[in-house]
Backbone as a printed PyTorch tensor [residue, N CA C, xyz], in Angstrom:
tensor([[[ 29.1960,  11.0860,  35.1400],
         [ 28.5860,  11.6930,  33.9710],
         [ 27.6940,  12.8460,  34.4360]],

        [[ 27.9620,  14.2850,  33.8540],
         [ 27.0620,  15.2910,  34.2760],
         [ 25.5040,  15.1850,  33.3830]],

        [[ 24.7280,  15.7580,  34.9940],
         [ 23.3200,  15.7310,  34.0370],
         [ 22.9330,  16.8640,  33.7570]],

        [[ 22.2010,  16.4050,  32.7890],
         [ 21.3070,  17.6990,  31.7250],
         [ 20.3370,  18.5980,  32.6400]],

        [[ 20.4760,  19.6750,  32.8450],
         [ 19.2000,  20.4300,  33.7080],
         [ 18.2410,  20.4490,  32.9080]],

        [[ 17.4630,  20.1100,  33.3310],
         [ 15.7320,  20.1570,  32.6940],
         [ 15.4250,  22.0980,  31.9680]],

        [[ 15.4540,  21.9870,  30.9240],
         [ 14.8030,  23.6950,  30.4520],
         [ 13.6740,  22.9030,  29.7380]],

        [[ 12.7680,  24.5470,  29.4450],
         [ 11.7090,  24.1670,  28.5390],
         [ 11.8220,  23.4000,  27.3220]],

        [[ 12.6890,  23.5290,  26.6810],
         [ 13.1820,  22.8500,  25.6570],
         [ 13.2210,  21.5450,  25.7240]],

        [[ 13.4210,  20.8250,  26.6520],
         [ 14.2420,  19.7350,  27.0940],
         [ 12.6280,  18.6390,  28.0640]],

        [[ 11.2760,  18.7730,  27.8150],
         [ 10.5780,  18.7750,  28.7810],
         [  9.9750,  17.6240,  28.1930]],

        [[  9.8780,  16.5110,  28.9510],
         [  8.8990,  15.5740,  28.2860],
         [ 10.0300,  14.5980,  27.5730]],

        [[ 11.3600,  14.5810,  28.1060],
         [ 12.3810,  13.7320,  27.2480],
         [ 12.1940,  12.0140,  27.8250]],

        [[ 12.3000,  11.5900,  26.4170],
         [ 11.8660,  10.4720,  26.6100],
         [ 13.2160,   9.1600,  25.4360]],

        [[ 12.9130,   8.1820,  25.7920],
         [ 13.6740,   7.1900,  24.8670],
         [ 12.9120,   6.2780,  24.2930]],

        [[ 12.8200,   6.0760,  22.6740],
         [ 12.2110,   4.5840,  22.7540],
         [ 12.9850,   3.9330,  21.3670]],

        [[ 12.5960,   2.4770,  21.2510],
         [ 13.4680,   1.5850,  20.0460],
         [ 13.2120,   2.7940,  18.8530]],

        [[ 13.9600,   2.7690,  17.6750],
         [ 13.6110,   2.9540,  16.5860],
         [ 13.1490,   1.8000,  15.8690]],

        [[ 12.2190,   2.4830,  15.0920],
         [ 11.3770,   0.9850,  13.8760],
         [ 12.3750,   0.5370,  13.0590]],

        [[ 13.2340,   1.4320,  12.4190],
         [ 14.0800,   0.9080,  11.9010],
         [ 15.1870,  -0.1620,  12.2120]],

        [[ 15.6950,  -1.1720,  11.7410],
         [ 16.4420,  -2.0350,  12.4420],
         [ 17.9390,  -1.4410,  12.0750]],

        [[ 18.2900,  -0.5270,  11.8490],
         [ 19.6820,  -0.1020,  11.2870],
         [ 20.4900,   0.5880,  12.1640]],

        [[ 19.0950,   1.2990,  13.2120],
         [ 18.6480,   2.4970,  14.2170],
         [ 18.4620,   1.6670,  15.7850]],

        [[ 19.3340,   2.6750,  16.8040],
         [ 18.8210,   1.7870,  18.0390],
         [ 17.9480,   2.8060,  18.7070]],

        [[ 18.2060,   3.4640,  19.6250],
         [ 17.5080,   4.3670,  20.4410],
         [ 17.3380,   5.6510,  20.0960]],

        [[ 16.0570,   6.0640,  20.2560],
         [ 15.6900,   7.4600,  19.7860],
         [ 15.5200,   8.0720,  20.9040]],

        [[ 15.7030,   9.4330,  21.1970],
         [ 15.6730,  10.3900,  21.5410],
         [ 14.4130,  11.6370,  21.4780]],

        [[ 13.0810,  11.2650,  22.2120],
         [ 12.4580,  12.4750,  21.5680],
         [ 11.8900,  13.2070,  22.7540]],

        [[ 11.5780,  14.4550,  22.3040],
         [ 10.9250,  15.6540,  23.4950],
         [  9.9450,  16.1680,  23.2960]],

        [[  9.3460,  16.7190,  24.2270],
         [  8.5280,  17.7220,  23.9630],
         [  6.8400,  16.7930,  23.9150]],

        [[  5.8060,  17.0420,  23.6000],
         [  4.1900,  16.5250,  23.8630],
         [  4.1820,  15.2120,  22.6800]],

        [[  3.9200,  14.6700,  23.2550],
         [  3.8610,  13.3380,  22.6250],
         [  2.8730,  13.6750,  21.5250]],

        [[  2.8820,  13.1520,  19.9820],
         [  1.8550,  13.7720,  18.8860],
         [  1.1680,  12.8090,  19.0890]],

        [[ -0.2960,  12.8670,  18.4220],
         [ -1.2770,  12.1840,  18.3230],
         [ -1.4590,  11.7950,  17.4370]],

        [[ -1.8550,   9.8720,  17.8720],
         [ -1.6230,   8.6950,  17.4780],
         [ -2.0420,   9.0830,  15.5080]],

        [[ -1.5990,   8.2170,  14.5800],
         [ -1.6320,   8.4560,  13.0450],
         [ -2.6670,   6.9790,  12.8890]],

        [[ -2.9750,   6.0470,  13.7190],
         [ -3.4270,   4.8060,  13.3890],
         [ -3.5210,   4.3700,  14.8920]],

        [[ -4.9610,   4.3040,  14.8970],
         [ -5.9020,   4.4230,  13.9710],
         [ -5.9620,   5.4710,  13.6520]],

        [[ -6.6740,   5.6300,  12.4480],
         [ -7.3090,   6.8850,  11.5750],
         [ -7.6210,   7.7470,  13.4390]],

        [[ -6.7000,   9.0520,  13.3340],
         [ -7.6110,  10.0180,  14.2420],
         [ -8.1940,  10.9580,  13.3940]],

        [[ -8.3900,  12.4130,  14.0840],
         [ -9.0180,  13.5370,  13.5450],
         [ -8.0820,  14.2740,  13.0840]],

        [[ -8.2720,  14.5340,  11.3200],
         [ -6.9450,  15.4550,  10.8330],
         [ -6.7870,  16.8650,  11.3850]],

        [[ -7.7690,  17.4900,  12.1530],
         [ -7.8400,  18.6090,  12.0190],
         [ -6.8850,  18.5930,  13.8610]],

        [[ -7.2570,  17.4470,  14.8120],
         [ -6.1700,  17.3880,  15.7900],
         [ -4.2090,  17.4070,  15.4290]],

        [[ -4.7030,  16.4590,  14.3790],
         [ -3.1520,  16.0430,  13.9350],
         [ -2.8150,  17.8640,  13.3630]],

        [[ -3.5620,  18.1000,  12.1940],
         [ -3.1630,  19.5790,  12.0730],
         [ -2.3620,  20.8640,  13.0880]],

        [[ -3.6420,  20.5360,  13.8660],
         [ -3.8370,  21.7860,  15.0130],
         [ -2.3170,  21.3660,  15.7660]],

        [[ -2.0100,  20.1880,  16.3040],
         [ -0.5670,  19.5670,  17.1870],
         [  0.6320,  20.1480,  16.0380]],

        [[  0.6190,  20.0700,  14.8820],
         [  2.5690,  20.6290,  13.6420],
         [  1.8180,  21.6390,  13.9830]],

        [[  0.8710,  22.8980,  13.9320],
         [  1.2150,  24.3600,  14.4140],
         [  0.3750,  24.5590,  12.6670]],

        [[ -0.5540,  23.9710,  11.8680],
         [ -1.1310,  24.2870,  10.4510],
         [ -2.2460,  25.3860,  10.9830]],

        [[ -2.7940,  26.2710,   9.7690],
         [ -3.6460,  27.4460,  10.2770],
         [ -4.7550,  26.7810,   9.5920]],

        [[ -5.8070,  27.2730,  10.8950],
         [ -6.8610,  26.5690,  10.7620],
         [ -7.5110,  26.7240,   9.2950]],

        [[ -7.4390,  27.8890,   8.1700],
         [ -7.7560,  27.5280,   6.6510],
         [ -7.1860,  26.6220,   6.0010]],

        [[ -5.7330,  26.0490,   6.5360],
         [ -5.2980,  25.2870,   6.2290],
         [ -5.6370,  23.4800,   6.3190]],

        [[ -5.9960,  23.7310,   7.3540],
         [ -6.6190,  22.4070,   8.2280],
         [ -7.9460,  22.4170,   7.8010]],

        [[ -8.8160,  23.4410,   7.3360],
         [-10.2250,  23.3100,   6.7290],
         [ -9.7550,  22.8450,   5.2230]],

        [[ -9.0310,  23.5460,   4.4080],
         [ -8.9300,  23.2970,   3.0200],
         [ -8.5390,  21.6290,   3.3010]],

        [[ -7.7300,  21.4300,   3.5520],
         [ -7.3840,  19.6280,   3.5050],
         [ -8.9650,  19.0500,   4.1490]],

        [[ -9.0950,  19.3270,   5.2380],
         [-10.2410,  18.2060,   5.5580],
         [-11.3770,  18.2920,   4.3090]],

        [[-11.6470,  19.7710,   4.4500],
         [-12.7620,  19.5590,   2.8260],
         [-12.6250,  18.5910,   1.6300]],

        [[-11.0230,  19.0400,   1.5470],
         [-10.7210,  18.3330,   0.7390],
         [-10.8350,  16.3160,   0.2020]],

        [[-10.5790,  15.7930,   1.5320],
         [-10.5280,  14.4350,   2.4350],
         [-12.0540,  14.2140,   2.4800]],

        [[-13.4770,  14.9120,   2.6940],
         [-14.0630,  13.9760,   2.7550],
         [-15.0050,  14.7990,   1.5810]],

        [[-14.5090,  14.9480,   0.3210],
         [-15.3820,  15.2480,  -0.6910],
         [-16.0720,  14.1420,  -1.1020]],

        [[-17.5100,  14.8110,  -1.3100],
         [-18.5090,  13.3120,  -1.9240],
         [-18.7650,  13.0760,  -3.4480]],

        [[-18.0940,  12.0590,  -4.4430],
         [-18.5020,  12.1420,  -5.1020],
         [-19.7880,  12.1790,  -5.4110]],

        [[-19.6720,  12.7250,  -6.5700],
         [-21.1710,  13.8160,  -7.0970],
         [-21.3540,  12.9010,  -8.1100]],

        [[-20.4610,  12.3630,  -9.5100],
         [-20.9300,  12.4040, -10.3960],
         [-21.2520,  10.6670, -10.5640]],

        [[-21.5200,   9.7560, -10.5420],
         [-21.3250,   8.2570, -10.5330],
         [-20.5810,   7.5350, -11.1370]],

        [[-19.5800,   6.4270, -11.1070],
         [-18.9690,   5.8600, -12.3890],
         [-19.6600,   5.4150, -12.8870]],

        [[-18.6850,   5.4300, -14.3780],
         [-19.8120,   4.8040, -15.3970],
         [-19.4310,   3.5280, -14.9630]],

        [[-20.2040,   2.2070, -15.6180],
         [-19.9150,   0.7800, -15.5880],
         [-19.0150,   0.4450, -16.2010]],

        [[-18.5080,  -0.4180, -15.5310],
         [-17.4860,  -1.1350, -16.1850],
         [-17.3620,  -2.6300, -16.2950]],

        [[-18.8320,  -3.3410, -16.1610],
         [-19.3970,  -4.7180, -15.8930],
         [-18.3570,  -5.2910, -17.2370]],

        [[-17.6460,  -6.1150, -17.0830],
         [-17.4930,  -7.3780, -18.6970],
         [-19.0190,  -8.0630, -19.0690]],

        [[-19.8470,  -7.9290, -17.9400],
         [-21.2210,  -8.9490, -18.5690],
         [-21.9380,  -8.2400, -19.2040]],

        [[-22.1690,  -6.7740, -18.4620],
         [-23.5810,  -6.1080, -18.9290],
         [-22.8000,  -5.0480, -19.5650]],

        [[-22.2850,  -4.6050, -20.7170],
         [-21.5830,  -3.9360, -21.1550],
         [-22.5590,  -2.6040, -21.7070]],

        [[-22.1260,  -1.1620, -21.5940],
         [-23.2230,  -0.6470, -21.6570],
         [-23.9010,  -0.3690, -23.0360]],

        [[-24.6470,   0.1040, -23.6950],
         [-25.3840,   0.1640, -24.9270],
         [-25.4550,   1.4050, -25.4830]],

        [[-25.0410,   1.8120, -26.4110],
         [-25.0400,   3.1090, -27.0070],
         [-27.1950,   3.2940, -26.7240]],

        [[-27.1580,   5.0680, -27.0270],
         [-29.3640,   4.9790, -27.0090],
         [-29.1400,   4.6040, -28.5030]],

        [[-30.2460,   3.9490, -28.6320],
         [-30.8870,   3.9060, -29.8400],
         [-31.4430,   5.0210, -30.6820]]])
């Protein structure tokens, strides 16, 4: 069986199971991405697919907005009271 010459393309080739059980061996190359779980840093995960950094700011802003306004209650006991 002839082997594959190593090019840039081809760098970092690796094999592992697929999750799927339908699926046997995968095939993947190139820099291993960074881990999804635990929770990492979106703006790493961003920066590794090639996203522009306004892009990677608009989502994270987005991700850790604080609500501002409070819920209202929704107790069954203390139900709230119109003012008098």
């Amino acid at each position: 069986m002839p082997r594959c010459k190593a090019s840039p393309a081809t760098r970092h080739l690796r094999m592992r199971w697929s999750t799927c059980p339908d699926e046997g061996l995968l095939v993947e190359w190139g820099e291993e991405p960074p881990m999804l779980w635990p929770p990492t840093d979106d703006a790493d995960v961003g920066r590794f697919y090639g996203y522009s950094k306004a892009a990677i700011d608009q989502y994270t802003a987005r991700r850790t907005q604080v609500l501002t306004v409070p819920p209202a209650s929704c107790s069954v006991f203390s139900p709230e009271r119109p003012p008098a």
